[in-house]
Residue, then its C-alpha position, 0 to 999 in steps of 0.5 A: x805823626x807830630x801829635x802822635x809823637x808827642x802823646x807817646x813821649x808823655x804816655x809814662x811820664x811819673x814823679x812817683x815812680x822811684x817811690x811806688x812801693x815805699x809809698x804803699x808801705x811807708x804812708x799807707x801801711x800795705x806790705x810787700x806782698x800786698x803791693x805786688x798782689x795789686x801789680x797782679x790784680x791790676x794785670x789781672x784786670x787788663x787781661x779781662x778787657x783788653x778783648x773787649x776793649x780791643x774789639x770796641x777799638x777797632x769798631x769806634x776809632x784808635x782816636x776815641x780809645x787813646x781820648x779815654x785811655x789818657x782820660x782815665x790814667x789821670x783819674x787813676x793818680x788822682x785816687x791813687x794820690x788822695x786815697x787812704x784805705x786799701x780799698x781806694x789804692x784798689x780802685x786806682x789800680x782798676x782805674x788804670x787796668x781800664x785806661x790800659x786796655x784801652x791803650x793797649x794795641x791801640x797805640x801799636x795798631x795807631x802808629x803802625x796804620x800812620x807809617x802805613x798811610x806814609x808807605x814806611x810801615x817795614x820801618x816801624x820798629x825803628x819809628x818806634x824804638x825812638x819814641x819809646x827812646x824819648x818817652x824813657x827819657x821823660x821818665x827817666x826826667x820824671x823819676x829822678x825829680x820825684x823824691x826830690x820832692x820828699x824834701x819839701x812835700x809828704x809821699x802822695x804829692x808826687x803822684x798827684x803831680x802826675x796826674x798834670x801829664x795826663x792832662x796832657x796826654x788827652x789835650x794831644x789825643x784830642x787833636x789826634x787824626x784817625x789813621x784808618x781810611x774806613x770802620x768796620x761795622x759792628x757785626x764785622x768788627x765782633x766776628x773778625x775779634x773772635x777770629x783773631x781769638x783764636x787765630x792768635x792763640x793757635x799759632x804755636x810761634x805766636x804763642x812762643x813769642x809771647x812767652x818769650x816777650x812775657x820774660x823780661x816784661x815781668x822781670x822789669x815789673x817786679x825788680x822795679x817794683x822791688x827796686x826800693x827794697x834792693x837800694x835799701x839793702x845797699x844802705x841807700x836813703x830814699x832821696x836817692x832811689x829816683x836817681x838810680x831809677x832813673x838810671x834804668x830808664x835811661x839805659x832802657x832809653x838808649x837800647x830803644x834807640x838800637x830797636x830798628x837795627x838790633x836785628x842786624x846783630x843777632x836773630x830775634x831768637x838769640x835777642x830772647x835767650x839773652x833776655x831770659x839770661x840776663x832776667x834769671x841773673x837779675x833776680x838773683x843778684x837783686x838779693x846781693x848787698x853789694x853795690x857794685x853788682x846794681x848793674x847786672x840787676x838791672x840787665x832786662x831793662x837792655x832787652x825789653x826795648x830792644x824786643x818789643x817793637x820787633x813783637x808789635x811790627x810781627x803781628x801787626x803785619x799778619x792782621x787786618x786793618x779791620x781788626x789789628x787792635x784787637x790781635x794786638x790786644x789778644x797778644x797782650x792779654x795772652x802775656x799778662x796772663x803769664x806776668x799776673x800768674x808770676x806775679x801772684x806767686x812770687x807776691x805769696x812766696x814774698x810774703x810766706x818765705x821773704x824777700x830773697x827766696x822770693x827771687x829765687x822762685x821768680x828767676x826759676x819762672x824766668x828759667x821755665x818761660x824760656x823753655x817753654x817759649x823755644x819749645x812753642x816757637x820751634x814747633x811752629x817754624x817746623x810746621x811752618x817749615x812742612x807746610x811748605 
């Protein structure tokens, strides 16, 4: 678990964070639109592995996946730190669709089967709430050094740092112990990956759920994304954009640690309908001029730590050990399709309408999500009701 502990604090260290977009549009001439048509593609890209990739994991090992996974998060930042054409930039985003499909689920399906292994699975939620808590923090460490960096360096050299923690993260994956007891064969693991499949997607509540968790994932994605631009908006210089990030981070790190007894305060239905809410009013407010409303725009960085491991521990305890990345990985897939068709959307209204419409059209899809995320989950808890 130390090990474990110590990959998951790592996983989303970043000094270029804070800079993303400023450094596609600033030093690569990409616009707006264009860098959230990469976020879309690169979604788009782990929604078409994470199956594959799931199935592979739960044949091979969580132990070798986590290995490439890191592996290939380092690559990513190199090219992404070096390259110059739009193409290249490309590239880089695939790189790490590749090593994220192979994390996604894995890590999940890794930290649940630990607890299991030590009797304490019902409490994962809380295991993971306070890693997640200390993998903000770095970020949140992260962030606030990238564009102190600027005062000395040119916009690629944060990223190429990064590229150090991912060193990192596969030195400690390396040493890793496989949490599993026995591998399933490969026709096993292929026959029970297509059942999760289609077990996954044909469960109404499940199908809610992951509307619901897709809510404040993309809300957070694009308002980080569009972050610069909104600081730019208050009249903010650059410098100073990781530091108010890295704000984020650090509230989304004190909500983690409150994951494992949120529960206790409000049903998790109550906790989604916060998060659609507060996404909604994030997105239009983010249009504002004035400073003091930043807090309400950052509003889903309180929900989605809060929801997540609630979502992860409820499908990891209704699968099978033989094949739990790959329901896990399903699950993700299933929600990036709802983030990368938003995402592409609001990527061509940013472009056709500008920046303020585009939120507007982006808080309507929050508004829509809901509806039909409550819709699916009171559909499968009456027919789980009448079975009954």
């Amino acid at each position: 678990m130390r090990l474990l502990s110590l990959w998951w604090i790592f996983r989303w260290a970043s000094f270029g964070e804070a800079i993303w977009s400023v450094y596609l549009i600033e030093q690569r001439g990409l616009s707006l639109g264009t860098v959230l048509a990469f976020e879309a593609a690169w979604w788009i890209f782990v929604i078409s592995l994470e199956i594959p990739t799931g199935i592979i994991t739960d044949k091979w090992g969580r132990k070798r996946s986590l290995v490439l996974g890191s592996l290939l998060f380092t690559l990513g930042f190199l090219v992404f730190g070096f390259s110059a054409s739009p193409i290249l930039l490309l590239s880089a985003y695939l790189i790490w669709g590749l090593g994220d499909s192979f994390i996604s689920g894995t890590d999940t399906a890794f930290l649940f089967e630990s607890l299991k292994k030590q009797q304490i699975a019902e409490k994962y939620a809380q295991y993971e709430g306070f890693l997640n808590a200390g993998a903000l923090m770095v970020i949140a460490t992260t962030t606030a050094l990238g564009p102190i960096l600027l005062l000395w360096t040119s916009l690629s050299v944060p990223f190429i740092l990064t590229a150090l923690f991912g060193l990192i993260l596969v030195c400690v994956s390396l040493f890793l112990s496989e949490p599993r007891n026995e591998e399933p064969s490969a026709q096993n693991a292929h026959s029970t990956g297509l059942k999760s499949i289609i077990s996954v997607l044909a469960n109404p509540r499940v199908s809610g759920i992951i509307c619901l968790k897709a809510i404040p994932e993309m809300s957070l994605a694009i308002l980080l994304l569009t972050l610069p631009q909104t600081l730019s908006n208050y009249g903010l210089p650059t410098f100073q954009f990781g530091w108010w990030m890295a704000l984020i981070f650090g509230i989304m790190g004190f909500s983690s640690i409150w994951a494992g007894r949120a529960i206790h305060f409000l049903s998790l239905p109550k906790w989604f309908g916060l998060a659609a809410c507060a996404s909604a009013v994030a997105f239009i407010l983010s249009t504002s001029t004035s400073l003091w409303l930043f807090p309400l725009c950052v509003l889903p960085a309180l929900f989605l730590p809060l929801l997540e491991p609630h979502v992860n521990q409820y499908l990891a305890e209704r699968t099978l050990e033989s094949n739990r990345a790959t329901v896990l990985s399903v699950a993700n897939a299933a929600m990036s399709v709802v983030i990368a068709t938003s995402i592409f959307g609001g990527a061509w209204a940013m472009d056709q309408f500008g920046f303020g419409i585009a939120m507007w059209i982006f808080a309507g899809v929050a508004v829509v999500l809901a509806g039909t995320g409550f819709t699916l989950w009171f559909v499968g808890s009456r027919n789980s009701i009448n079975a009954l």
